[in-house]
C-alpha positions in Angstrom: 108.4 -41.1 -41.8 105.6 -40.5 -44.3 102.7 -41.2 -41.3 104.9 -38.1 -38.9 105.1 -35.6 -42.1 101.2 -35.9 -42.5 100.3 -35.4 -39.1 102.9 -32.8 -39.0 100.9 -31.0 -42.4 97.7 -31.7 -40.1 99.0 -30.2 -37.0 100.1 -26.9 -39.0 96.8 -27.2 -41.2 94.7 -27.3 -37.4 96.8 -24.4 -36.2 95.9 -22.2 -39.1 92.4 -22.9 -39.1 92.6 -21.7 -35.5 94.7 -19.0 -35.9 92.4 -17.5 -38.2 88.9 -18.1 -36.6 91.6 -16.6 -33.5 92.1 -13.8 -35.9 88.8 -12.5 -36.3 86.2 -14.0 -33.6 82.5 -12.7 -33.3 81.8 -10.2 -30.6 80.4 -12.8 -28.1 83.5 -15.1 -29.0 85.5 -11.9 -28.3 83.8 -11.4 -25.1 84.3 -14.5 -24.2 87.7 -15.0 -24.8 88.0 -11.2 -23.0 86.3 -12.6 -19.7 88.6 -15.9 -20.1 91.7 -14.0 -19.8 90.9 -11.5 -17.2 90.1 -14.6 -15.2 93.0 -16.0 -15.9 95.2 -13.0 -14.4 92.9 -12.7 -11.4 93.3 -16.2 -10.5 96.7 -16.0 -11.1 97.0 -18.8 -13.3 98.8 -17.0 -16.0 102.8 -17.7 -15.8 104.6 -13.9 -15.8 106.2 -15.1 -18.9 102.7 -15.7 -20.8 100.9 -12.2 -19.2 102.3 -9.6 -21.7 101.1 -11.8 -24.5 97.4 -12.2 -22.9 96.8 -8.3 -22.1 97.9 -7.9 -25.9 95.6 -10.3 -26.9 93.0 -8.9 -24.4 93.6 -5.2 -26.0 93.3 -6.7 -29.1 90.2 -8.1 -28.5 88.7 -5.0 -27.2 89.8 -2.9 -30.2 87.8 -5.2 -31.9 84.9 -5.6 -30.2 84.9 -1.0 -30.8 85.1 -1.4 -33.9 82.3 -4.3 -34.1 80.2 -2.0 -32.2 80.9 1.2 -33.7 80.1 -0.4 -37.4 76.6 -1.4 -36.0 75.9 2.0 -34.2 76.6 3.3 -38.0 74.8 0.8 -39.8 71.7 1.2 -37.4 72.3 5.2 -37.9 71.7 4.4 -41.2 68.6 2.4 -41.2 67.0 5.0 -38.8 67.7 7.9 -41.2 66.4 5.9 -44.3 63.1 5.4 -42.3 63.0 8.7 -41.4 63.6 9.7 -45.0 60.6 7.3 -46.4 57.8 9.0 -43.9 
């Protein structure tokens, strides 16, 4: 009893861990997982009662991946105009 509670901790502990590095991925990671799914549903190899869930996820993904590249566009804005400003 004691050894299927702490692999049951350890399997919700995993899950979280992924859920969050999920939650927030890196652009390329974003990319990746982006490319993943849309060849997923061209293969067909996702089940009609999982595709709703991966074009979320997809959309998801692209929202942040905008985001992720809007904040840089801004942030490189911003190092342009400060060189500008110091000539």
């Amino acid at each position: 009893m004691h050894s299927c509670l702490s692999l049951l901790k350890r399997n919700i502990l995993f899950r979280t861990v992924k859920y969050m590095a999920k939650k927030n991925p890196s652009y390329k990671e974003a990319i990746a997982e982006i490319e993943e799914i849309l060849r997923e549903i061209e293969n067909e190899e996702t089940d009609v009662d999982h595709l709703a869930e991966k074009v979320k996820r997809a959309y998801s993904l692209l929202k942040l991946c905008r985001e992720k590249l809007y904040k840089t566009e801004k942030e490189i804005d911003n190092i342009m105009k400060e060189m500008r400003d110091e000539e």
